[in-house]
Each structure stands twice: as structure tokens, then as C-alpha cells.
PATORSE-764436 format. One record per atom (N, C-alpha, C): residue in one letter; residue number from 1; x, y, z; atom name. Coordinates in nm, 2 decimals, always signed. Example, Ala and Ser with C-alpha at 12.3 -4.5 7.8 and 13.67 -1.06 7.14 Angstrom:
BEGIN
- res, n, east, north, up, atom
- a, 1, +1.32, -0.57, +0.78, N
- a, 1, +1.23, -0.45, +0.78, CA
- a, 1, +1.32, -0.33, +0.78, C
- s, 2, +1.28, -0.22, +0.71, N
- s, 2, +1.37, -0.11, +0.71, CA
- s, 2, +1.29, +0.00, +0.79, C
***
This chain:
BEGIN
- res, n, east, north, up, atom
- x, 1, +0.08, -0.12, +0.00, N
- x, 1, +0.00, +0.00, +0.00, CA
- x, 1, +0.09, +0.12, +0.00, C
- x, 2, +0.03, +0.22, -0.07, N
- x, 2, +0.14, +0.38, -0.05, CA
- x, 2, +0.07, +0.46, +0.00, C
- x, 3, +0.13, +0.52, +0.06, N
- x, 3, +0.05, +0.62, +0.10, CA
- x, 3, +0.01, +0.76, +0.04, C
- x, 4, -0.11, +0.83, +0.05, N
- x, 4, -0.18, +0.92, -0.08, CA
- x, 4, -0.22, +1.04, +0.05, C
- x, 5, -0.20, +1.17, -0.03, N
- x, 5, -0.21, +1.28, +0.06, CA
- x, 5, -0.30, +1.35, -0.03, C
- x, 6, -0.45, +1.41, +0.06, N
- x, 6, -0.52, +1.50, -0.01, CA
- x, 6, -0.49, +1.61, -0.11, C
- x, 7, -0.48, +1.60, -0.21, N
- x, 7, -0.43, +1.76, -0.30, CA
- x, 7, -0.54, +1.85, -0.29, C
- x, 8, -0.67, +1.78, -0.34, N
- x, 8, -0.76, +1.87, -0.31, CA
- x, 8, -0.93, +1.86, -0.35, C
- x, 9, -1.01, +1.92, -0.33, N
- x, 9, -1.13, +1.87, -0.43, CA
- x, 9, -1.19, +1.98, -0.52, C
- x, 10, -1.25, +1.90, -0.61, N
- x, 10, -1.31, +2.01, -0.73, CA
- x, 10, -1.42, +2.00, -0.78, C
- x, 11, -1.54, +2.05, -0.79, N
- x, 11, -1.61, +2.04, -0.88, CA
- x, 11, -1.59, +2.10, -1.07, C
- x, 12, -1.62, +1.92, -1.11, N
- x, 12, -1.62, +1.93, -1.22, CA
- x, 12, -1.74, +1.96, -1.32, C
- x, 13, -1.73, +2.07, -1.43, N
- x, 13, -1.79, +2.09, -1.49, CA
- x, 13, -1.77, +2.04, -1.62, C
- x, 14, -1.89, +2.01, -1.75, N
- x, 14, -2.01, +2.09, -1.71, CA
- x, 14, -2.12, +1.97, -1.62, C
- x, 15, -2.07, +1.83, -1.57, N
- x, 15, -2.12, +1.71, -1.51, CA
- x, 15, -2.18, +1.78, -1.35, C
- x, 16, -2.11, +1.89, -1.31, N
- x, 16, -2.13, +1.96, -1.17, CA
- x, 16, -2.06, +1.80, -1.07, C
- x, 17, -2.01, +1.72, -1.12, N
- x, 17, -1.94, +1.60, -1.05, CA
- x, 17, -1.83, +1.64, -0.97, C
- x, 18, -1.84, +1.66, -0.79, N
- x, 18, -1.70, +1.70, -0.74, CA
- x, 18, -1.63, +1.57, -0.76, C
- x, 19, -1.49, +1.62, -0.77, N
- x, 19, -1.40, +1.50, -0.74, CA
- x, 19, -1.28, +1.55, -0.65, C
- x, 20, -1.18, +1.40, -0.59, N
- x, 20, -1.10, +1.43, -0.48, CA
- x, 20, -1.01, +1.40, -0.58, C
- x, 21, -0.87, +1.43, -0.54, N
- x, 21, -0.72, +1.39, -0.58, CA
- x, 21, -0.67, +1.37, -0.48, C
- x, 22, -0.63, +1.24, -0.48, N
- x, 22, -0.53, +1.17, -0.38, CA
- x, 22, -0.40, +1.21, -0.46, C
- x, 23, -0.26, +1.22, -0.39, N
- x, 23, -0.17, +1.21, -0.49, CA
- x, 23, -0.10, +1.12, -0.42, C
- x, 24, +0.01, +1.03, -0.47, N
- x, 24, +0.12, +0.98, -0.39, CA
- x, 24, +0.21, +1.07, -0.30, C
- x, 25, +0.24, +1.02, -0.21, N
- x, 25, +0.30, +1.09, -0.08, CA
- x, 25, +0.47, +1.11, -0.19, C
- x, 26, +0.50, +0.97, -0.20, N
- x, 26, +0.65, +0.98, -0.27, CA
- x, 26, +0.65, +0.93, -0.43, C
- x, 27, +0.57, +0.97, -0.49, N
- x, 27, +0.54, +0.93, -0.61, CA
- x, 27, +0.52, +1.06, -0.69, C
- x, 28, +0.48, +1.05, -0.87, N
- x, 28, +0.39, +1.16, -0.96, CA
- x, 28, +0.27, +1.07, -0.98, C
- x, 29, +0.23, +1.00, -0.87, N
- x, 29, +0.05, +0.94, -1.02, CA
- x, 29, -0.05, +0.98, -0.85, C
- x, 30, -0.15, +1.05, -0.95, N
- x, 30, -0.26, +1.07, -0.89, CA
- x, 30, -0.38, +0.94, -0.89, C
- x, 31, -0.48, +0.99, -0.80, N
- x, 31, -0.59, +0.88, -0.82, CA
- x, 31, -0.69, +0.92, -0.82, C
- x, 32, -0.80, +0.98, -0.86, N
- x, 32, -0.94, +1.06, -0.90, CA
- x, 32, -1.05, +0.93, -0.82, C
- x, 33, -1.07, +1.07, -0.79, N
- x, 33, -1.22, +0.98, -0.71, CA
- x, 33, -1.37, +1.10, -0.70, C
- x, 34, -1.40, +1.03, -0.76, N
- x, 34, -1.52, +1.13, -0.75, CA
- x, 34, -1.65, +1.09, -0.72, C
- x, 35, -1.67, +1.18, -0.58, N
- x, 35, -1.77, +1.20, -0.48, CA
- x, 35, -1.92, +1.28, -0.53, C
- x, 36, -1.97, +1.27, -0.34, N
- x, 36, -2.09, +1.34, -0.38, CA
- x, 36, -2.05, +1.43, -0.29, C
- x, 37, -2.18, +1.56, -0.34, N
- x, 37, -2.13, +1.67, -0.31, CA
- x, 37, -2.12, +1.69, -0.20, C
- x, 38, -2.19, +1.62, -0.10, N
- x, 38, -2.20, +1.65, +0.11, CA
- x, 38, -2.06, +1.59, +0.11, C
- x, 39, -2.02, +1.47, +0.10, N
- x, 39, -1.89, +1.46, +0.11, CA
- x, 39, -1.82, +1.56, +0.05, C
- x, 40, -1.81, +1.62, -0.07, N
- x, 40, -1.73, +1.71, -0.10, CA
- x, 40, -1.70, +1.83, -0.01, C
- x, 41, -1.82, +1.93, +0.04, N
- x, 41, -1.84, +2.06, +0.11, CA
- x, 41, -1.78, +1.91, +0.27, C
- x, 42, -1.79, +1.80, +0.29, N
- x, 42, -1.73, +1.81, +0.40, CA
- x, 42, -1.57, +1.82, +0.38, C
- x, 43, -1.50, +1.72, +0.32, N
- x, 43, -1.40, +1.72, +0.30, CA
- x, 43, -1.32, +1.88, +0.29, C
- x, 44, -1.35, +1.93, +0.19, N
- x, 44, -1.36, +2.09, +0.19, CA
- x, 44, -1.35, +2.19, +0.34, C
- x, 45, -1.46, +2.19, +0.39, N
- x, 45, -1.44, +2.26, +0.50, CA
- x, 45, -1.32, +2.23, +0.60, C
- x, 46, -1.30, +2.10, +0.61, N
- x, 46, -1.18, +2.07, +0.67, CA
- x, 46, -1.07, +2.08, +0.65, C
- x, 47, -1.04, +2.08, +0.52, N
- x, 47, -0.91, +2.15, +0.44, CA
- x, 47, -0.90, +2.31, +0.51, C
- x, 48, -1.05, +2.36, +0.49, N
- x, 48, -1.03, +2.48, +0.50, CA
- x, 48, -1.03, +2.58, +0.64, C
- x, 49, -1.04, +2.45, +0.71, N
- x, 49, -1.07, +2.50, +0.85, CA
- x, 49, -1.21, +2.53, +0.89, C
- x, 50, -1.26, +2.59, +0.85, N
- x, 50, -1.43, +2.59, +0.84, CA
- x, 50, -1.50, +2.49, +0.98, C
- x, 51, -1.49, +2.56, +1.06, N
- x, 51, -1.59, +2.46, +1.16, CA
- x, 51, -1.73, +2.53, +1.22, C
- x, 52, -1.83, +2.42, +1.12, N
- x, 52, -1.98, +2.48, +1.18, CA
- x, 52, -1.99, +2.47, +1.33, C
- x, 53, -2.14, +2.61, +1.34, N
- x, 53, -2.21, +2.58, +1.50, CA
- x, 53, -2.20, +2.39, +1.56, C
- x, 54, -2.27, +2.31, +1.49, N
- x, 54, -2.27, +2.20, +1.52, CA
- x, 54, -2.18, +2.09, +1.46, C
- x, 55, -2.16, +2.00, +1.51, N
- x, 55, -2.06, +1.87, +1.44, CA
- x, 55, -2.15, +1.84, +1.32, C
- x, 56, -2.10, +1.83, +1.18, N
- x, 56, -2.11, +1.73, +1.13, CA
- x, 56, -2.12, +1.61, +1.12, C
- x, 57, -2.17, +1.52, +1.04, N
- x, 57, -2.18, +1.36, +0.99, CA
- x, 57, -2.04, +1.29, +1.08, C
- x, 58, -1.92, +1.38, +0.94, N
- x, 58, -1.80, +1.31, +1.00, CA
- x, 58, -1.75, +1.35, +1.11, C
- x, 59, -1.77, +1.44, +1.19, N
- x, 59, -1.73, +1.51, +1.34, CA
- x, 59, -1.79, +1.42, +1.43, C
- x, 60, -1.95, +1.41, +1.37, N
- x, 60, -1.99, +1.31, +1.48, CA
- x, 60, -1.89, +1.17, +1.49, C
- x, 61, -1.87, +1.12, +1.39, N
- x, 61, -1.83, +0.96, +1.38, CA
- x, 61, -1.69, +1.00, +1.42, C
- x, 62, -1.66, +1.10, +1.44, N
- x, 62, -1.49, +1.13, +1.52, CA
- x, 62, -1.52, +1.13, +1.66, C
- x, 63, -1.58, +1.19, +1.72, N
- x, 63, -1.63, +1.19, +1.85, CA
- x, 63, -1.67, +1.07, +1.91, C
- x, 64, -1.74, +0.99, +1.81, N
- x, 64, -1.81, +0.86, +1.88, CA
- x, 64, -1.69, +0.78, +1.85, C
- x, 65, -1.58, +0.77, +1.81, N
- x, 65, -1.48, +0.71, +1.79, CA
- x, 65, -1.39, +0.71, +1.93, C
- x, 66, -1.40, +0.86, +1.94, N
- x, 66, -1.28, +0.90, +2.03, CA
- x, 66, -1.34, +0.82, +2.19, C
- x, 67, -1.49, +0.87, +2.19, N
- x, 67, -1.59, +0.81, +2.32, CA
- x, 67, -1.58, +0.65, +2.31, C
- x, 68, -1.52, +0.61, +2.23, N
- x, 68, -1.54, +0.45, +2.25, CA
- x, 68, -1.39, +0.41, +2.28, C
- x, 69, -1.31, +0.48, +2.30, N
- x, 69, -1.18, +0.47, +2.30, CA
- x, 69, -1.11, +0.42, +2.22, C
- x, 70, -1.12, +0.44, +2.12, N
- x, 70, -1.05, +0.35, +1.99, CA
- x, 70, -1.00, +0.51, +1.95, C
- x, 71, -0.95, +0.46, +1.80, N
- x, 71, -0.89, +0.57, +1.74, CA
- x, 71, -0.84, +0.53, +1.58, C
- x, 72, -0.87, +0.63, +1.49, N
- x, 72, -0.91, +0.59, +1.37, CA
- x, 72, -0.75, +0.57, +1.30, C
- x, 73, -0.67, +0.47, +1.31, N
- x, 73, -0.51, +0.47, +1.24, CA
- x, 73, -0.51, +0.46, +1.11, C
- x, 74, -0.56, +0.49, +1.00, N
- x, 74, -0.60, +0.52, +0.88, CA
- x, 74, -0.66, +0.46, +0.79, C
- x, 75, -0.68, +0.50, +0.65, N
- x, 75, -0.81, +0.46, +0.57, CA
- x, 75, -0.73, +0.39, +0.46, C
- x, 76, -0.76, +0.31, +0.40, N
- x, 76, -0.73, +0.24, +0.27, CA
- x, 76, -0.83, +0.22, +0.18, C
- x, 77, -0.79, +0.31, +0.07, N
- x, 77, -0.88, +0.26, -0.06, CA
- x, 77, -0.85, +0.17, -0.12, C
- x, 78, -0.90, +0.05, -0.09, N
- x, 78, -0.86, -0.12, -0.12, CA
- x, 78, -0.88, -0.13, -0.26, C
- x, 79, -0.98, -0.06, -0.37, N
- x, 79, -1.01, -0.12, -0.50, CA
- x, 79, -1.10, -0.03, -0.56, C
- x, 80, -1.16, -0.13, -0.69, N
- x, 80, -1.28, -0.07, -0.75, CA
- x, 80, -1.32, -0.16, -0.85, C
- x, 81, -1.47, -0.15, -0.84, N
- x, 81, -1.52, -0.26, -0.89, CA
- x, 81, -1.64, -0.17, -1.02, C
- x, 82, -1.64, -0.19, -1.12, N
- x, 82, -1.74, -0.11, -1.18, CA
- x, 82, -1.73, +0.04, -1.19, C
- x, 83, -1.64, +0.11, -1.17, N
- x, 83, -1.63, +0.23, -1.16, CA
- x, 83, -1.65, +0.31, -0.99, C
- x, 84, -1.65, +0.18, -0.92, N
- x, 84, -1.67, +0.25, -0.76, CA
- x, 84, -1.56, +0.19, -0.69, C
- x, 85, -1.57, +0.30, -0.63, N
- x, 85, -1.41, +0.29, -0.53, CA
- x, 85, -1.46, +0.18, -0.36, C
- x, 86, -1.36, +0.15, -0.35, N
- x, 86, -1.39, +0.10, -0.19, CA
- x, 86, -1.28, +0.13, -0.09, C
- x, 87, -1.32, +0.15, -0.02, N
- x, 87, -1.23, +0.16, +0.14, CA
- x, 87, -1.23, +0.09, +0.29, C
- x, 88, -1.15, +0.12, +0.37, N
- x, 88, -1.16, +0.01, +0.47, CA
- x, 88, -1.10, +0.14, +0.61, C
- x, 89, -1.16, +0.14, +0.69, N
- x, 89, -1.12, +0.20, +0.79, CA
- x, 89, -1.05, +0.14, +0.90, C
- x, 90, -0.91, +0.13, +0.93, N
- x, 90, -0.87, +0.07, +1.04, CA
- x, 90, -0.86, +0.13, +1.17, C
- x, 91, -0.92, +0.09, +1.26, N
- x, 91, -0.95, +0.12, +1.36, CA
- x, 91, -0.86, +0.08, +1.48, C
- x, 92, -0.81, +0.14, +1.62, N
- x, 92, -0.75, +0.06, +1.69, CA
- x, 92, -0.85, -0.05, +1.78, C
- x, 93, -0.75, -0.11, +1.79, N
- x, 93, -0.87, -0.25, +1.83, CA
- x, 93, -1.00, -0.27, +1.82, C
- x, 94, -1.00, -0.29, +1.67, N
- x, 94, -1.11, -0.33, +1.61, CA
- x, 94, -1.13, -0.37, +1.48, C
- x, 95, -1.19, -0.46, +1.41, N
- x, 95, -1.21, -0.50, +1.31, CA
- x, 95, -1.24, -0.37, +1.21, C
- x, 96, -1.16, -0.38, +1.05, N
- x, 96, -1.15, -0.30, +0.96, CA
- x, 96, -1.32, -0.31, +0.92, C
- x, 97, -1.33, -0.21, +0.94, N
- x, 97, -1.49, -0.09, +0.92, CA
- x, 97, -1.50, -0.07, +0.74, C
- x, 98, -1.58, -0.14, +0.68, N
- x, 98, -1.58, -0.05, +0.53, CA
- x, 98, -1.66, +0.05, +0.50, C
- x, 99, -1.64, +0.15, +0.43, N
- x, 99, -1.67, +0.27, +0.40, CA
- x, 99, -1.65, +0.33, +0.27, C
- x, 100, -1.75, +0.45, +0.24, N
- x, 100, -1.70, +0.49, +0.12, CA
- x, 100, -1.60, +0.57, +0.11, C
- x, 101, -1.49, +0.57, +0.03, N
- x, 101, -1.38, +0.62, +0.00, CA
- x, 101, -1.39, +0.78, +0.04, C
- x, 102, -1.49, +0.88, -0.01, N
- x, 102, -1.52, +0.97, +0.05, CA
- x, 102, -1.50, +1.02, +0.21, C
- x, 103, -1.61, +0.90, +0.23, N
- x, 103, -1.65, +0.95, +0.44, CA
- x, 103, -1.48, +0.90, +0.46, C
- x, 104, -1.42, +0.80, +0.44, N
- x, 104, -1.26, +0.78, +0.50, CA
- x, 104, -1.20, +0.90, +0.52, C
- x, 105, -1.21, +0.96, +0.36, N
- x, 105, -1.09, +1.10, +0.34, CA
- x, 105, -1.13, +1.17, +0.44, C
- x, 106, -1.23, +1.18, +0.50, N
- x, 106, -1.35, +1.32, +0.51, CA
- x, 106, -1.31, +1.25, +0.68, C
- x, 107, -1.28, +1.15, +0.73, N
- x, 107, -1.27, +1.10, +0.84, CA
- x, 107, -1.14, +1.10, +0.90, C
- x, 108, -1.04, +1.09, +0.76, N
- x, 108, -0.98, +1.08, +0.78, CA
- x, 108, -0.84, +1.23, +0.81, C
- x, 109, -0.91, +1.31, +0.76, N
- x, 109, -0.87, +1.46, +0.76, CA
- x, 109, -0.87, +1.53, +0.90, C
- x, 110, -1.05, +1.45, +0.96, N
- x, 110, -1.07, +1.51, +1.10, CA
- x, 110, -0.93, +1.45, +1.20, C
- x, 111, -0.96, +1.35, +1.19, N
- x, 111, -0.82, +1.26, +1.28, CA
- x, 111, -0.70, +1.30, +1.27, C
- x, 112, -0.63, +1.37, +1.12, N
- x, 112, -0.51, +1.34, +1.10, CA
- x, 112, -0.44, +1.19, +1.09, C
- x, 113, -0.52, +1.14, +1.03, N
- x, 113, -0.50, +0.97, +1.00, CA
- x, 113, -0.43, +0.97, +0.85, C
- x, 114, -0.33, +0.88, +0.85, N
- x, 114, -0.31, +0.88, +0.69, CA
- x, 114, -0.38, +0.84, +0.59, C
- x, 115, -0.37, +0.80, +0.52, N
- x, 115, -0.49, +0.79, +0.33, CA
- x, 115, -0.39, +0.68, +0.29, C
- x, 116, -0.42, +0.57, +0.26, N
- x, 116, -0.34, +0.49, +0.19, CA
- x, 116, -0.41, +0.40, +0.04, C
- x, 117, -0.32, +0.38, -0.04, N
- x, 117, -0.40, +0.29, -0.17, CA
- x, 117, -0.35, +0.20, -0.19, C
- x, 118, -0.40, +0.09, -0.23, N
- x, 118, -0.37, -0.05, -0.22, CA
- x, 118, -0.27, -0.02, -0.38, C
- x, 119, -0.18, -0.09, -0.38, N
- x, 119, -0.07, -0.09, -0.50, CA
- x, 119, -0.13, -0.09, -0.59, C
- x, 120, -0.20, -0.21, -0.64, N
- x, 120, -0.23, -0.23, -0.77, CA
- x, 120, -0.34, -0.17, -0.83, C
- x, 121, -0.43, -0.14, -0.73, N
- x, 121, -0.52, +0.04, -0.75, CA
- x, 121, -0.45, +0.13, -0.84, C
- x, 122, -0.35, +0.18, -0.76, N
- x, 122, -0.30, +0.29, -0.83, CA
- x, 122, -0.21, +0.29, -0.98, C
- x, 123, -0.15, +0.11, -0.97, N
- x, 123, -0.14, +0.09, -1.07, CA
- x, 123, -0.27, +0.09, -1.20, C
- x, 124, -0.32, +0.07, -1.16, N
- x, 124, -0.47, +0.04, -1.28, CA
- x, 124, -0.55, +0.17, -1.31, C
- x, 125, -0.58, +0.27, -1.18, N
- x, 125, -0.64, +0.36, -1.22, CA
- x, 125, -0.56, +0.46, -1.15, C
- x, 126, -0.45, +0.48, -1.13, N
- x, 126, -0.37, +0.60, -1.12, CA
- x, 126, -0.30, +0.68, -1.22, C
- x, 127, -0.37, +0.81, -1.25, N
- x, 127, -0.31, +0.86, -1.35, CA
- x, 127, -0.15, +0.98, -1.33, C
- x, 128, -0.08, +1.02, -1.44, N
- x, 128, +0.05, +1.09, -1.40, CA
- x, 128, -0.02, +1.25, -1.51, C
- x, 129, +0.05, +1.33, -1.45, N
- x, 129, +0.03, +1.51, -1.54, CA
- x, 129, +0.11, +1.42, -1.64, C
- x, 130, +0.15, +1.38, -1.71, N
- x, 130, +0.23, +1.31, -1.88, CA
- x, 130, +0.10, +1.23, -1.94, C
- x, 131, +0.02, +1.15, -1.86, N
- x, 131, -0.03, +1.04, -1.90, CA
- x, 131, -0.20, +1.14, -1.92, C
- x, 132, -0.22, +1.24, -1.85, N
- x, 132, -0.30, +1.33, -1.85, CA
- x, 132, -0.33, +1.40, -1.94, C
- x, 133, -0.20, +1.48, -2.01, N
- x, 133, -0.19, +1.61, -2.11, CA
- x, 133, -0.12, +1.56, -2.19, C
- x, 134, -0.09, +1.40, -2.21, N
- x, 134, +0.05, +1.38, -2.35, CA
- x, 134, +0.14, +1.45, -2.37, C
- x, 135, +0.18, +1.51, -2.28, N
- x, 135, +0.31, +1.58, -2.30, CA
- x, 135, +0.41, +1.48, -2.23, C
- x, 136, +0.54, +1.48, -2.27, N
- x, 136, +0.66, +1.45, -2.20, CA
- x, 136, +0.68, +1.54, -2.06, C
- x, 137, +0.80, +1.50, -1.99, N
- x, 137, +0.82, +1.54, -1.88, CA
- x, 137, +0.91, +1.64, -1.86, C
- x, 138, +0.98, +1.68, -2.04, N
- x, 138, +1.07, +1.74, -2.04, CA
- x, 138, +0.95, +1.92, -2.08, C
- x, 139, +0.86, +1.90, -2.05, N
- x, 139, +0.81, +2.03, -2.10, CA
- x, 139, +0.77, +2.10, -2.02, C
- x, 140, +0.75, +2.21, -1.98, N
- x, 140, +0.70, +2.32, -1.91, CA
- x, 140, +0.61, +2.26, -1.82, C
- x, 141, +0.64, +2.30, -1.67, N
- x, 141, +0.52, +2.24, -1.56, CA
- x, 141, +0.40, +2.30, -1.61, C
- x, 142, +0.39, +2.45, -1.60, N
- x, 142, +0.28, +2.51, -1.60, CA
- x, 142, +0.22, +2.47, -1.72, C
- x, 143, +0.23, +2.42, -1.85, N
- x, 143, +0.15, +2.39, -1.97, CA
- x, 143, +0.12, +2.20, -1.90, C
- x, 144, +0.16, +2.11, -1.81, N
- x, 144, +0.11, +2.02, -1.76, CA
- x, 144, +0.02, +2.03, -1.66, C
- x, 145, +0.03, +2.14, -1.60, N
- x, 145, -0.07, +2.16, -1.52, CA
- x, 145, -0.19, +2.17, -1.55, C
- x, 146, -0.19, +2.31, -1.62, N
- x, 146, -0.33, +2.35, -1.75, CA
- x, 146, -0.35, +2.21, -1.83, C
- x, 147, -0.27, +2.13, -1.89, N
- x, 147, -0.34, +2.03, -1.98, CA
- x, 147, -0.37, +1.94, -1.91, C
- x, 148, -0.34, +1.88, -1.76, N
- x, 148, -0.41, +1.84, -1.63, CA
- x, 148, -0.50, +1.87, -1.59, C
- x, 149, -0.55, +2.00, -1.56, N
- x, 149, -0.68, +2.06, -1.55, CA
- x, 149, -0.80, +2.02, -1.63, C
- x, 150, -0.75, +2.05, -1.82, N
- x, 150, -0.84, +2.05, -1.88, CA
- x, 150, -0.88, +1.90, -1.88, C
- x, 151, -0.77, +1.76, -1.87, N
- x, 151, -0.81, +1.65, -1.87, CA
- x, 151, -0.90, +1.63, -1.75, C
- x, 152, -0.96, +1.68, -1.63, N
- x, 152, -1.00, +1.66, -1.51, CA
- x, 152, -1.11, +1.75, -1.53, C
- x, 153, -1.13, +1.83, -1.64, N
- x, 153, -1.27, +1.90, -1.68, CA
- x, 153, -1.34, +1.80, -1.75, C
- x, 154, -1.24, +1.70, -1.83, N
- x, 154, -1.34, +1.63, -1.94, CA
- x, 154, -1.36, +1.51, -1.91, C
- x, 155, -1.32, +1.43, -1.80, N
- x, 155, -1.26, +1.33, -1.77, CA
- x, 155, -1.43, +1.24, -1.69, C
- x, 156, -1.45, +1.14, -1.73, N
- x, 156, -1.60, +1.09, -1.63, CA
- x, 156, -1.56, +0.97, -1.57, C
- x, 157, -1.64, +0.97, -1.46, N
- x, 157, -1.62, +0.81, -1.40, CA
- x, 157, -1.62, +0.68, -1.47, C
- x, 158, -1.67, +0.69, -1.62, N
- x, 158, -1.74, +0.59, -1.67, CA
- x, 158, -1.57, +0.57, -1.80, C
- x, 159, -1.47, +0.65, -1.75, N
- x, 159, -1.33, +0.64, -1.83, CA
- x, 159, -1.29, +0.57, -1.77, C
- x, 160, -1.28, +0.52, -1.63, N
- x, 160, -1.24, +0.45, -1.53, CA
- x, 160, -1.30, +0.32, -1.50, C
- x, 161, -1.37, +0.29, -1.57, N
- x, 161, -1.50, +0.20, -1.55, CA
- x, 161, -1.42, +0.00, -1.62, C
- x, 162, -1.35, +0.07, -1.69, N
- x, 162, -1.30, -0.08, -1.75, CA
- x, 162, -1.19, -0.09, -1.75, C
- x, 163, -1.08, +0.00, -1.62, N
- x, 163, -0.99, +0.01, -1.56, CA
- x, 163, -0.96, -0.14, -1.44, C
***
């Protein structure tokens, strides 16, 4: 498994589809995952610091974590079957929890827990900014960026689907 660090999330247009980017911790391949939007504005707010009057979905399930004495030692996106991702929450003394890849990130942001991806995941549907925009590596970051972007404007779940 490697481990994958939030870059960020996006809503994509014109589908209004948010999605997350995991990237490799010590790697260049990303991994696209795309959520729904309550997960999204959650994951989001947390990035951004953002803390409502009341807990949240995932604040709750942090609290009732913490009240049970356990503690969340991080999330693995194990796979994908049909175009949907899956995840596993490891828990301290307790049996791995499955979950959707979203609520993990979104769970796993509140905790400061790591994000990890099972290898051959990221082998299969992990993409690189070269494998994104056809450019080589010898070219300008900022023109791989922009042609990264634009591939992540056009890009649907259903590309990933026979991955």
C-alpha cells in the first residue's frame, strides 16, 4: 500500500461532478475519485478549517470514535469494482470498518490519520500530469498543469470504468 495525501477537491464541470485527488506521498500518479457533493463541502471545509455551530456527519463519527476509545489509524482505498471505489477504515482495536472512500478521506482529515492505496489500484487507475496532457516530462510544468486541469474538466467516472 502507499500512502496518498489530499491535493484537493473540485467540482467538475459541465457534469457539476466534485471530485477528490489523492496524490502519492512519494510518487507523480494521482488517483481521482469522485464523490458526492455532502462529502465534498465536507472534506472541503476541513481542508479549510471551516468549523460549523454544530458537528457534522463526519465530526460526529470522530467523537463517537474518540468516546469508544478507539482511534481511527487510517483509511485504505482497497479497490474498484465497476467504476466505484472502496475503502476500509482501520480502527485501533477493532475489526476494519468498510466505508465509502469519501466518508474515509472526510474521516480521515478530522483525525489526521493517513490515506493509503492499495498498489495495484493505483497501478490500474492511477493517473501521472504526462499520461493526462500527452506531454513528455521534459516540458514546461505550467503547460502540464493547465493540460491536467483540462483533462480533469473532461474526464467521467465511466473512463475509469473498464480500468
Amino acid at each position: 500500500m502507499r500512502e496518498m495525501e489530499v491535493v484537493g477537491v473540485r467540482v467538475e464541470l459541465p457534469n457539476n461532478q466534485p471530485i477528490v485527488l489523492l496524490s502519492e506521498s512519494d510518487g507523480e500518479r494521482y488517483l481521482p475519485i469522485w464523490i458526492g457533493s455532502v462529502e465534498a463541502t465536507a472534506i472541503a471545509y476541513e481542508q479549510q478549517g471551516v468549523k460549523p455551530p454544530r458537528p457534522l456527519t463526519h465530526d460526529l463519527m470522530i467523537n463517537v470514535i474518540d468516546a469508544l476509545g478507539s482511534k481511527l489509524e487510517r483509511v485504505r482505498i482497497t479497490g474498484m469494482k465497476d467504476g466505484l471505489y472502496f475503502a476500509e477504515l482501520d480502527l485501533a482495536n477493532a475489526e476494519p470498518v468498510t466505508v465509502r472512500p469519501s466518508d474515509g478521506i472526510a474521516l480521515a482529515l478530522r483525525a489526521d490519520a493517513p490515506i493509503f492505496a492499495d498498489d495495484d489500484l493505483i497501478e490500474t487507475a492511477g493517473i501521472t500530469v504526462e499520461e493526462a496532457s500527452g506531454k513528455s516530462g521534459d516540458e514546461e510544468s505550467d503547460d502540464e498543469v493547465e493540460k491536467f486541469r483540462e483533462f480533469l474538466d473532461n474526464v467521467t467516472p465511466e473512463d475509469f470504468a473498464g480500468s
